[in-house]
C-alpha positions, 0 to 999 in steps of 0.5 A: 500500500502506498500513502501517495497516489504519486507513488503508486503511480511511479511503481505502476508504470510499465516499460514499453518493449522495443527495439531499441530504449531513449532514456534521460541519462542526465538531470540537472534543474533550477529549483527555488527552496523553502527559507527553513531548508538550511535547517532541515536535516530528514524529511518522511522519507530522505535524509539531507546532509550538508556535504561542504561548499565549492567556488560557486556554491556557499553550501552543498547538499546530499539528499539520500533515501532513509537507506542512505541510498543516494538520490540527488545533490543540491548546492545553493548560496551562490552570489546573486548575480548567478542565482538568487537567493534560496535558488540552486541547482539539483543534479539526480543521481545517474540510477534515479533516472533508470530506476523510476519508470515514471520520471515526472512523476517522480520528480514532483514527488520528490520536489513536493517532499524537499519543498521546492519550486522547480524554476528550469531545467539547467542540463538533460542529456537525453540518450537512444540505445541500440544495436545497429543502424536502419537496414543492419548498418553497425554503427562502427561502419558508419563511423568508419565511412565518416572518416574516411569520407565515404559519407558527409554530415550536413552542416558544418561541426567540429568532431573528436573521435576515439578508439583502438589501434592494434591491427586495423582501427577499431572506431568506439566514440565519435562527438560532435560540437563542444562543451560549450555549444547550445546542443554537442552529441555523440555516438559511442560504444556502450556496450564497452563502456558498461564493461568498463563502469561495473558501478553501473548494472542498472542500466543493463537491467533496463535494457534487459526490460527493453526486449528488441534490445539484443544483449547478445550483440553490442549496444550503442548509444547516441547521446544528446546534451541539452542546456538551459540555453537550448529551450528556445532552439529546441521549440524552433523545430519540437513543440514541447514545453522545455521548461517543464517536468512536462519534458520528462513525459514518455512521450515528450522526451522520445520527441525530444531525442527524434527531433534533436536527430532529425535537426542535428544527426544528418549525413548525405552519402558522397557522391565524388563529384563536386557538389553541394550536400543538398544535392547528395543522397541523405542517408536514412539511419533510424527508422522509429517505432511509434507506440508510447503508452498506449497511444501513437504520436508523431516522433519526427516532426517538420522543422516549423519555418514560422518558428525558425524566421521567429527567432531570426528576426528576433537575433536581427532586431537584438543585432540592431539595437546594440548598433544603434545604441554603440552609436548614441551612447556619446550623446546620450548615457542614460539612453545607453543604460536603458538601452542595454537593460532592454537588450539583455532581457530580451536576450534573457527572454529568448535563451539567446545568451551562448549567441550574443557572447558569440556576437560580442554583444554586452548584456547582463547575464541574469537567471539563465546564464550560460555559466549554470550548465557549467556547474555540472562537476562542482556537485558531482 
């Protein structure tokens, strides 16, 4: 028997078997907490320890179940031009988020025992697991023709790669963008991996759930890591509600990761002659189930133009005044003042931060600042 019909219905939810499994690996939200948290020691079921501090944060905290079993870490006191007062960031530990069928409903269990108000997500990594590519391409080929330039990926990205020589090359990691793009994403060998992380047999009993998943073969991951900064990017061609524990829906984070493939994960087969890529054969890597829960939904969705345009013409007028206000400032300081705190609210507003560092535009970095996704190791 359960006290809580948000309990029962975590326990509940059943996992879908498919071919392959899309599951959070990170989470990492924005949250505000009650005044009285400092003080609170042990709640009807987790115990709160304060663990010490770091550069950014004035206090880090371990929260654990009444097993001493570790949940999340919550770190918090950052000077306020960061983050305000009695807000902080909240990492879940790696197996809350493979354990817990029913992720939003966990989390608004979890917030409403801790007393806090979520705010944002800071960082998800959202991650699709399988054995081989569309028409039994493995995914060690697909890297291979990568670099040796038999396929092309559409747009361009920086790329590390990673692997093993003895005889021939053995390809295990392919990334793309960086640490500090909007959206990076990589493929990898995860199956090498969990042999190498034995912390974590979690995860291969979640495959174990996920039946199409062959076990016997070697599983890959293609990764995703989304920011804070992202939101806006991703309602330009996915219609989900990023700043939500909506996102963290079945069905909402498998359109997540279908549309993040569809925007970014695109390559073209080299035809040899000198062309545009647009010209060239797209190469079809993953062709999606659709049944989530019970019901059908779209999984690749149309980039909407009207979005895209929105966001263009929201960058041209920020571009435009930041001119006009570089070339009133000598006459007028206090326009310039007003001027600049427009320009960064709007900045704010529309998660455009990571663009108008890159433009040189000057604003005030408030709430969502680029700098909270970088956080990340500081309360690991």
């Amino acid at each position: 028997m359960y006290d809580n019909p948000k309990q029962a219905e975590i326990v509940n939810n059943t996992e879908i078997s498919l071919s392959y499994s899309i599951s959070i690996d990170w989470l990492q939200v924005h949250v505000q907490n009650s005044h009285d948290f400092l003080q609170i020691t042990q709640t009807a079921r987790y115990k709160i320890q304060r663990t010490g501090q770091t550069k950014v944060f004035a206090d880090v905290f371990s929260i654990t179940d009444l097993r001493g079993k570790h949940i999340a870490s919550y770190a918090t006191g950052a000077n306020e031009c960061i983050l305000q007062e009695n807000h902080g960031i909240l990492k879940i530990d790696n197996q809350q988020l493979y354990t817990n069928l029913n992720l939003k409903a966990f989390m608004m269990l979890f917030l409403e025992e801790l007393k806090m108000k979520f705010i944002g997500i800071t960082r998800l990594d959202i991650c699709f697991d399988f054995n081989k590519f569309y028409n039994n391409v493995k995914p060690h080929d697909f890297i291979t023709d990568f670099v040796t330039g038999k396929i092309l990926k559409i747009n361009r990205s920086k790329f590390r790669l990673a692997g093993e020589h003895d005889k021939t090359n053995i390809f295990n990691w392919l990334f793309f963008g960086s640490h500090t793009s909007e959206v990076c994403y990589k493929i990898y060998n995860k199956t090498l991996e969990q042999k190498q992380c034995e912390n974590k047999p979690y995860i291969f009993e979640h495959w174990k759930k996920n039946t199409g998943l062959n076990l016997d073969q070697e599983i890959w991951r293609i990764e995703f890591t989304v920011h804070s900064t992202t939101a806006k990017l991703c309602n330009d061609f996915i219609d989900i509600p990023f700043h939500s524990l909506d996102v963290l829906s079945r069905g909402n984070y498998y359109n997540l990761f279908a549309g993040l493939f569809k925007h970014y994960f695109r390559f073209v087969k080299n035809s040899g002659k000198d062309e545009r890529k647009s010209r060239m054969d797209e190469i079809k890597l993953i062709e999606f189930e659709t049944v989530v829960d019970g019901s059908y939904f779209e999984l690749l969705k149309e980039i909407n133009p009207e979005r895209k345009n929105s966001t263009r013409s929201k960058k041209i007028f920020i571009n435009a005044m930041n001119t006009h206000r570089a070339e009133l400032k000598e006459f007028d300081s206090e326009f310039d003042l007003t001027s600049k705190e427009i320009v960064s609210k709007l900045i704010d507003l529309y998660c455009l931060q990571t663009w108008a560092k890159n433009k040189g535009i000057e604003f005030d970095e408030m709430q969502y600042t680029e700098a909270i996704h970088d956080y990340k190791t500081e309360i690991d």
